[in-house]
C-alpha positions as CSV (number, residue, x, y, z in Angstrom):
1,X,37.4,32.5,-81.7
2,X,40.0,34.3,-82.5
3,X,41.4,34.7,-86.6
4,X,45.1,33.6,-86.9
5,X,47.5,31.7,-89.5
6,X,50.9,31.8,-90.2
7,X,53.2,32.8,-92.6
8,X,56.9,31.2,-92.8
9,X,57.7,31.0,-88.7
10,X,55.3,33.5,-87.5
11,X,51.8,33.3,-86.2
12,X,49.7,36.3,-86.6
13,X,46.4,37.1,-84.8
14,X,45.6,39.3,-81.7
15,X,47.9,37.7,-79.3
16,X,51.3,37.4,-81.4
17,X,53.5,40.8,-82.2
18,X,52.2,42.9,-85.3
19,X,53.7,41.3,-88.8
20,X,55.6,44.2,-90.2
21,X,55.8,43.6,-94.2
22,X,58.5,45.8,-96.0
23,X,56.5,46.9,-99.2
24,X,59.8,47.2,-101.9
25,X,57.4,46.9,-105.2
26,X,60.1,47.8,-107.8
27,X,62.0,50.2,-105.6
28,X,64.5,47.9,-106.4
29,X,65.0,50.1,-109.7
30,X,65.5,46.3,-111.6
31,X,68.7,45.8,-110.2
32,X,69.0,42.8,-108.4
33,X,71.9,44.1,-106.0
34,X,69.8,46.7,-104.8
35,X,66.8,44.1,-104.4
36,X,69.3,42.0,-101.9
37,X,70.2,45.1,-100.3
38,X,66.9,46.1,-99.4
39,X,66.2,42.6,-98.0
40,X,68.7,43.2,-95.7
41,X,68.0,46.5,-94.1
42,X,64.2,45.5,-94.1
43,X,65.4,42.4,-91.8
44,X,68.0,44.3,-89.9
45,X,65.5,47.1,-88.8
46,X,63.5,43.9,-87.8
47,X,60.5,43.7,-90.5
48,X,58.9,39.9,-90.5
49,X,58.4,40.1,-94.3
50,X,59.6,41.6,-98.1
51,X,57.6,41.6,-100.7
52,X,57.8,42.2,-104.2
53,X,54.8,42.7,-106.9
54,X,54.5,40.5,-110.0
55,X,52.7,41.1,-113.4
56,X,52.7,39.5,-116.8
57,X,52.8,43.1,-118.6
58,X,51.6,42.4,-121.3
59,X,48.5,40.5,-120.7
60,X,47.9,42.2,-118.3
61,X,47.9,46.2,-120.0
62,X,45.4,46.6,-122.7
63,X,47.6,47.5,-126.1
64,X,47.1,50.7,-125.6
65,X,47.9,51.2,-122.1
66,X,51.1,49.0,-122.7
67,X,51.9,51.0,-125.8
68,X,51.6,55.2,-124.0
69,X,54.2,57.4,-124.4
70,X,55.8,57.2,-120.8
71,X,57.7,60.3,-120.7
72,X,58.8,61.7,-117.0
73,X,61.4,62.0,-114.5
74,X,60.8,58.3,-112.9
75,X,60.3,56.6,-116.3
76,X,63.0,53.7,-117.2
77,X,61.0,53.3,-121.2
78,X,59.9,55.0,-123.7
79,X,56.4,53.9,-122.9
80,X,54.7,52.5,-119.7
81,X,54.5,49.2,-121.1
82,X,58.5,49.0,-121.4
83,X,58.7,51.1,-118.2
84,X,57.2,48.2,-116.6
85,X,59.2,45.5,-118.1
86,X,62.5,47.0,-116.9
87,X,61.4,46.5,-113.5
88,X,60.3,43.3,-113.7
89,X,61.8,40.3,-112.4
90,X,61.9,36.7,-113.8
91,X,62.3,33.3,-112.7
92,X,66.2,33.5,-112.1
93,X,66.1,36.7,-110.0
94,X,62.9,35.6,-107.8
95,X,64.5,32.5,-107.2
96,X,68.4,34.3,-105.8
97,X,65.9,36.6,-103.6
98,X,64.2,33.6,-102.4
99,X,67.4,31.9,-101.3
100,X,68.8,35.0,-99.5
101,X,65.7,35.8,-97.9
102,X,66.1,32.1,-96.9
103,X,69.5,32.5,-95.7
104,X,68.9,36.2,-94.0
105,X,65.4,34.2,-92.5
106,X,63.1,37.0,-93.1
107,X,59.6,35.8,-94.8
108,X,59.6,36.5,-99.0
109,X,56.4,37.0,-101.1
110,X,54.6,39.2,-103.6
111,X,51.6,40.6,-104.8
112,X,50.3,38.7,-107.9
113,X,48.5,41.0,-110.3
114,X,47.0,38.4,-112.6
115,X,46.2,35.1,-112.8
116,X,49.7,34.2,-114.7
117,X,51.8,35.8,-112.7
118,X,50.3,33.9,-109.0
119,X,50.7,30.6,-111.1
120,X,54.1,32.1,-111.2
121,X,54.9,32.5,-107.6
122,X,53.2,29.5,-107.0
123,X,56.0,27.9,-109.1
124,X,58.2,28.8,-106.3
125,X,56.3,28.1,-103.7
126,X,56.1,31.5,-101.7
127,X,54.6,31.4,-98.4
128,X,51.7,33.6,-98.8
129,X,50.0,36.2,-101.5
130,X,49.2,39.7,-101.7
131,X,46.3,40.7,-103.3
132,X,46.7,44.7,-104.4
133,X,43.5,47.1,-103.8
134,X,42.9,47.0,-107.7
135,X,42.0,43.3,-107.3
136,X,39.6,43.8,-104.4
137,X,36.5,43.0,-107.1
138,X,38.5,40.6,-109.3
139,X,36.8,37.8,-108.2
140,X,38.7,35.1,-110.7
141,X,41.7,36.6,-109.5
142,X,40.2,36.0,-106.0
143,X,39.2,32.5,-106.2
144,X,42.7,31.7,-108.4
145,X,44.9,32.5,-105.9
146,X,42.8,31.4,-102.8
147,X,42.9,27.6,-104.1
148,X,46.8,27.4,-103.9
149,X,45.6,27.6,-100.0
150,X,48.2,29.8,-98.9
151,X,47.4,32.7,-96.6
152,X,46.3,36.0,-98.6
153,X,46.9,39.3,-97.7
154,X,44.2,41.5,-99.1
155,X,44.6,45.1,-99.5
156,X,41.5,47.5,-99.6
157,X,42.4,51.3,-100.7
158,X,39.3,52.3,-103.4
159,X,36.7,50.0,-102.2
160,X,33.7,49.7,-100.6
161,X,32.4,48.0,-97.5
162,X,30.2,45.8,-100.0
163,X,33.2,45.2,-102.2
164,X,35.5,43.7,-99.0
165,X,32.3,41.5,-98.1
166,X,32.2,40.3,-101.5
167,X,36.0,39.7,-101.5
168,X,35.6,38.3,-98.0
169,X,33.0,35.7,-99.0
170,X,34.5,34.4,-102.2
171,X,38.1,34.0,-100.8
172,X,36.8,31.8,-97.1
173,X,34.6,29.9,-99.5
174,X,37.7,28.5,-100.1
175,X,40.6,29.6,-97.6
176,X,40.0,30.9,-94.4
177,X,43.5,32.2,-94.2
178,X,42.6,36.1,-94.9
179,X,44.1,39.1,-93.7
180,X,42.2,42.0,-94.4
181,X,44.5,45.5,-94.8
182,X,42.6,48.8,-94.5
183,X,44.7,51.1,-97.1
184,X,43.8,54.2,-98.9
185,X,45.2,54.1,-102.6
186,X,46.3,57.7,-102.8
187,X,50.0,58.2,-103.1
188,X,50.8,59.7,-100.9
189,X,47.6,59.4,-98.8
190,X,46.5,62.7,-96.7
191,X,46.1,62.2,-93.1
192,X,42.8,63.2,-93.5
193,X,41.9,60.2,-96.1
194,X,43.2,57.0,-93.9
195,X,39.8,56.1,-92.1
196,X,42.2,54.6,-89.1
197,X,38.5,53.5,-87.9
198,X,37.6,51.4,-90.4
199,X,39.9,49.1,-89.0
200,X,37.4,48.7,-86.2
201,X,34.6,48.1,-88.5
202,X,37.0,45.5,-90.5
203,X,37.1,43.6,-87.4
204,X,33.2,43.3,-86.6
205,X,32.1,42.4,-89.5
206,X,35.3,40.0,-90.8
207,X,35.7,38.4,-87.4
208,X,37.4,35.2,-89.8
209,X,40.4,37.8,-90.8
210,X,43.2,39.0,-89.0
211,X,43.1,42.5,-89.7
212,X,46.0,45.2,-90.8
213,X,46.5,48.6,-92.0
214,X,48.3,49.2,-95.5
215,X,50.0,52.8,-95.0
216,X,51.0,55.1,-98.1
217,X,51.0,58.4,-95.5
218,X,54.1,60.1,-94.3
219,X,55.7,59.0,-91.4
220,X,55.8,55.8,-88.8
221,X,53.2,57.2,-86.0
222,X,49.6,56.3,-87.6
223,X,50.4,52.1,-87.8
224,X,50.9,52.8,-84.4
225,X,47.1,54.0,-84.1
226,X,46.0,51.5,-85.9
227,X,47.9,48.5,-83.8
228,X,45.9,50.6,-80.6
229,X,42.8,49.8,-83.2
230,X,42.8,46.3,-83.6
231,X,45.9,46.0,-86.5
232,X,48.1,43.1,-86.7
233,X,49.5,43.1,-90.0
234,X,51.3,46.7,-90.9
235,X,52.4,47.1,-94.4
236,X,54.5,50.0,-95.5
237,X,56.5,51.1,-99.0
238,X,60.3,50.7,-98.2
239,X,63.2,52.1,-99.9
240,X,66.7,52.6,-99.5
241,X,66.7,56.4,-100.3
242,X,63.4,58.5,-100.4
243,X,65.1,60.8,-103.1
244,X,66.1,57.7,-105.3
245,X,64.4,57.4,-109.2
246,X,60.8,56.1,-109.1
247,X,57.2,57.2,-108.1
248,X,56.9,55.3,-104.9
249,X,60.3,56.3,-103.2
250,X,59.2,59.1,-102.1
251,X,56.0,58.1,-99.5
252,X,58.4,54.6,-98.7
253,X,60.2,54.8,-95.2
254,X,63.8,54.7,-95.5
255,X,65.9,51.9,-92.9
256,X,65.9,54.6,-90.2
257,X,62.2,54.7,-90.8
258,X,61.0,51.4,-90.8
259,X,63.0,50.5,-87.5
260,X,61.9,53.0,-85.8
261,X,57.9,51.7,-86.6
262,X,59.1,48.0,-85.7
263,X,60.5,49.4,-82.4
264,X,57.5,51.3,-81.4
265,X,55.3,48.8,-82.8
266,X,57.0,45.9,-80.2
267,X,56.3,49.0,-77.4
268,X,52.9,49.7,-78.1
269,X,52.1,45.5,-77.8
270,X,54.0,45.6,-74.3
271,X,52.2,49.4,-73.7
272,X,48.6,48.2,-74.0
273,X,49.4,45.0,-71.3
274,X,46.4,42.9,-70.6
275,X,43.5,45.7,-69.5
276,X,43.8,44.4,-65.8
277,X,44.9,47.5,-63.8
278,X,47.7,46.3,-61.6
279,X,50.5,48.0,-58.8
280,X,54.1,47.3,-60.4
281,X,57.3,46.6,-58.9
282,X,58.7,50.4,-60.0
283,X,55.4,52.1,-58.9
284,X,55.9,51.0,-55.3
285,X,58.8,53.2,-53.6
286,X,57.5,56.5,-55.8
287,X,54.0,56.4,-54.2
288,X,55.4,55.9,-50.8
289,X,57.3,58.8,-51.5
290,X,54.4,61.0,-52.8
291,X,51.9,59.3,-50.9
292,X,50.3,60.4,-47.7
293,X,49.6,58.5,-44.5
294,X,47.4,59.8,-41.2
295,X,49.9,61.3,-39.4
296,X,49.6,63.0,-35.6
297,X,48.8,66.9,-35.6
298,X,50.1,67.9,-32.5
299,X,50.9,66.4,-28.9
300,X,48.2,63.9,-27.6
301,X,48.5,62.0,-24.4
302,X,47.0,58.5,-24.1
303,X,43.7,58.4,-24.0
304,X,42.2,60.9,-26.1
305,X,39.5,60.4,-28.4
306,X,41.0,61.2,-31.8
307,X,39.0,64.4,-33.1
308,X,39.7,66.1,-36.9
309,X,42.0,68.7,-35.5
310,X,44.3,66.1,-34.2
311,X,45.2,64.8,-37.4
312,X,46.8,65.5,-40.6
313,X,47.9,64.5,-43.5
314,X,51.6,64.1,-44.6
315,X,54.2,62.5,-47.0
316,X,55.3,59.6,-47.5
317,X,52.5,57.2,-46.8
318,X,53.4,53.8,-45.7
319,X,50.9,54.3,-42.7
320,X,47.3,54.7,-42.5
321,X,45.8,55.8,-45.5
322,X,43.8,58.9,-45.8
323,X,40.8,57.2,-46.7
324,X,41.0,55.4,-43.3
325,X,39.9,59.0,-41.9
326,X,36.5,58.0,-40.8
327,X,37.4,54.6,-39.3
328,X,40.1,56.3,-37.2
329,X,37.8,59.5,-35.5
330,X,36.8,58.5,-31.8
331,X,39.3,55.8,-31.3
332,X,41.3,56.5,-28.3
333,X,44.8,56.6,-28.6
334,X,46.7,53.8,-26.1
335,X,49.8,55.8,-25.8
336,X,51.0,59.4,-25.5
337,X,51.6,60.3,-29.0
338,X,53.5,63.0,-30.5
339,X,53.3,65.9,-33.1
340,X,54.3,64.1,-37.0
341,X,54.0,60.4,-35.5
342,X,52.7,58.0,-38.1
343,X,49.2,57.0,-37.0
344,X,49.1,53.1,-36.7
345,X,46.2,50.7,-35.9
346,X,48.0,49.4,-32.9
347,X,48.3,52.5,-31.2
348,X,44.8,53.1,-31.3
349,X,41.6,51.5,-28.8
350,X,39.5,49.3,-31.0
351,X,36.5,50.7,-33.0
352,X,33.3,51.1,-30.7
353,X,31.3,48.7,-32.8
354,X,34.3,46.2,-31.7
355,X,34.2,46.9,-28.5
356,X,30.5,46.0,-27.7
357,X,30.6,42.6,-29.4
358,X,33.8,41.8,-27.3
């Protein structure tokens, strides 16, 4: 059977189009103009879903961590802890993003980071949850957020096979509304680090997921691989400018980007068809034209027993095909027939083994 929900209008499984989510995080800088803006080129380059990522900073930070000196190009605070708090949005901006992601009808939801900040999206009711690869073995986390019983969408950069099962288990213990994202946490990740196959093994062993592909590489061609592999939830980092101030701007796909992987995305679903191997409509007048039919090698008057030498074959086909060679040798021919004349059945005497049951 196959592993589906839904999330706002859209149905995703193995027969509906691959859910593209838009991952803006805090590219957003903390300014709520350029959140809204970024909502609306992630739904004009046609992505199903934004999301944002929520944390209650500091619970969530140890003192210490909350307290570091954060002192670089892309910091906006003294230390990380204030870093973080400038980016983060409360109750009044989540809510204005939820009602223009309402009124531009793209699907609006984030990744909860603790156990606070999901009782805070569930607060406004978001259509589904993202679970970040740091929170593949946080099982309270886990079982939290899988008893709102919306749909989750795990990612799974810095884990194990062992530590997805034991993700996988606790969350369909009590939601079977998983989507499983195969991610590598570097970022950027090297080509060489994304395990596109995995995706595969995702799908064999969590046949109650949907399965996707969480991309922090360079560049809009491997979720295309991993659609061919099985995909249906793509997830990349989005941002208006790759250049703009902030550590994750610079892997993100910019609008040009993003619809660019939508567009190929809705190709490659069209592309891969249904596995039946079939003649099209456009195929049929080219293979005429480069086909070949059995056609007449030189004059032959009526009849003579067709020998090799007498025919030949010749573009366009249309007439007898060349694998009807064999079936055609020791016929006679019923009619004078000339040099380039298309071969046809009804010019021809009937094969022997005819003849003697008539």
């Amino acid at each position: 059977m196959e592993a589906t929900f839904r999330i706002g209008q859209h149905d995703i499984g193995d027969h509906s189009p691959c859910y593209v989510i838009a991952e803006i995080g805090h590219n957003h800088q903390g300014s709520l103009d350029k959140a809204r803006e970024l909502f609306r080129e992630a739904k004009l380059a046609g992505a199903h879903a934004v999301k944002l990522q929520k944390r209650d900073n500091r619970a969530l930070y140890t003192r210490a961590a909350f307290n570091k000196p954060y002192d670089n190009e892309n910091s906006y605070g003294a230390t990380y802890g204030e870093h973080r708090e400038f980016l983060e949005f409360g109750s009044k901006e989540y809510r204005e993003l939820q009602r223009y992601a309402k009124e531009l009808g793209i699907d609006f939801f984030a990744t909860a980071f603790d156990t606070a900040s999901a009782d805070f999206l569930a607060e406004l009711d978001i259509p589904a949850y993202k679970i970040a690869s740091g929170d593949v073995k946080s099982t309270p986390l886990l079982k939290h957020v899988a008893g709102f019983g919306k749909p989750i969408i795990m990612s799974t950069g810095g884990a194990l096979v062992d530590d997805v099962q034991r993700a996988y288990d606790t969350i369909m213990a009590i939601n079977p509304q998983l989507g499983i994202l195969q991610c590598t946490a570097g970022y950027p990740a090297a080509f060489d680090e994304l395990d596109l196959r995995v995706v595969t093994q995702y799908r064999e062993r969590f046949p109650g997921a949907v399965i996707g592909y969480s991309g922090h590489d360079s560049g809009i061609a491997m979720p295309l691989v991993a659609y061919v592999l099985g995909a249906r939830i793509v997830e990349k980092h989005f941002t208006l400018n790759r250049a703009m101030k902030g550590t994750d701007h610079a892997f993100s796909l910019e609008p040009v980007g993003l619809r660019k992987m939508v567009r190929d995305l809705q190709r490659t679903q069209k592309a891969l068809g249904d596995g039946l191997k079939k003649i099209h409509d456009s195929e049929k007048a080219p293979i005429i034209k480069m086909g070949k039919s059995l056609v007449v090698a030189r004059d032959l008057p009526a009849g003579h027993v067709l020998a090799v030498e007498d025919i030949i074959m010749k573009s366009p086909g249309g007439g007898i095909p060349p694998y009807e060679l064999e079936t055609v040798l020791g016929r006679l021919t019923l009619k004078a027939l000339y040099e380039d004349d298309f071969l046809s059945f009804e010019m021809l005497s009937k094969p022997s083994a005819e003849l003697a049951r008539s």
